[in-house]
C-alpha positions as CSV (number, residue, x, y, z in Angstrom):
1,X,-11.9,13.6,4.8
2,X,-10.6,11.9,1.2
3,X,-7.0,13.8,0.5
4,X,-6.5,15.0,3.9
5,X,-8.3,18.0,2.1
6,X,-6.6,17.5,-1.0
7,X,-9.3,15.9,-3.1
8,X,-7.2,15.9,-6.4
9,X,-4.4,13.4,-4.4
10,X,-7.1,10.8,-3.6
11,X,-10.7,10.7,-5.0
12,X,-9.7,10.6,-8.8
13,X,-7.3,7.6,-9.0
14,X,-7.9,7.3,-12.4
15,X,-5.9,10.3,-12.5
16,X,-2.8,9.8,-10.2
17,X,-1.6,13.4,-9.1
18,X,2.2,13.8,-9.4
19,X,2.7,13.2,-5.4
20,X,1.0,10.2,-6.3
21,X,3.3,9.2,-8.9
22,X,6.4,10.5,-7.4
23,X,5.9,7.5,-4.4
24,X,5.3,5.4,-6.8
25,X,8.9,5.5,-8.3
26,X,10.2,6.3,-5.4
27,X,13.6,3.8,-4.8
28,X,12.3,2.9,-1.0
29,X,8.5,2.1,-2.5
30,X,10.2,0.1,-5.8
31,X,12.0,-2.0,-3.3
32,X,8.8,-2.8,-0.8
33,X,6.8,-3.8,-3.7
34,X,9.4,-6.1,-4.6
35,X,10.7,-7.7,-1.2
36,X,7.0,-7.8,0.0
37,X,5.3,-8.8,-2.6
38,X,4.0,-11.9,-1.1
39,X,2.3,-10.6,2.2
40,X,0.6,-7.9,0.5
41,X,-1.0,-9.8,-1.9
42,X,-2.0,-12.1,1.0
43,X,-3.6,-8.9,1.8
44,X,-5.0,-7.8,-0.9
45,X,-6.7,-11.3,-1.0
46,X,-8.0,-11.1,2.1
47,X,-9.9,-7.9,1.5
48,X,-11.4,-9.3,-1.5
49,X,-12.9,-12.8,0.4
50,X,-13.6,-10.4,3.2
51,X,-15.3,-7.2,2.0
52,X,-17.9,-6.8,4.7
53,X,-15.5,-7.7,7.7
54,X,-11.9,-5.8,6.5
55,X,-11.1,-6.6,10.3
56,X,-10.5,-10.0,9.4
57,X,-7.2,-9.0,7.4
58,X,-5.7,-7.4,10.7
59,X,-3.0,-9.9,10.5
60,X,-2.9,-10.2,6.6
61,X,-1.8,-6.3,7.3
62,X,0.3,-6.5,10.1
63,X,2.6,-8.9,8.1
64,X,2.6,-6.7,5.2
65,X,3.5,-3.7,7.3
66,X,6.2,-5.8,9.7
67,X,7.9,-6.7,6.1
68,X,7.7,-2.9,4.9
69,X,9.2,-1.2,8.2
70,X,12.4,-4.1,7.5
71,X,13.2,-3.2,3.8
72,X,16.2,-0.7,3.8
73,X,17.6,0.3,0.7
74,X,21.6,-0.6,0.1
75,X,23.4,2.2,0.7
């Protein structure tokens, strides 16, 4: 079920929808691309030598995620 039954949010990303977009600026999303930079492009790494087994980044993810949930934005 691609878009959660929105297909325009998900099948066309060579047309990002606003929502899309919108997260993408977002201050929250700005600052976990930035602070976890490193572990996600472990990830993304990962994926790419490992395209018939994704389970084999578990870990790769799990560090990506752990760095994510600990980013808070100054307030």
């Amino acid at each position: 079920m691609a878009g959660l039954g929105r297909p325009d949010l998900i099948d066309n990303w060579s047309e990002p929808s606003g929502l899309f977009l919108c997260f993408c600026h977002s201050p929250i999303i700005q600052k976990i691309r930035n602070d976890c930079a490193e572990p996600f492009a472990a990830f993304e790494q990962c994926l790419k030598e490992n395209q018939t087994s994704v389970m084999n980044c578990a870990e790769h993810v799990q560090r990506f995620l752990h760095c994510a949930d600990q980013v808070k934005l100054a307030t």
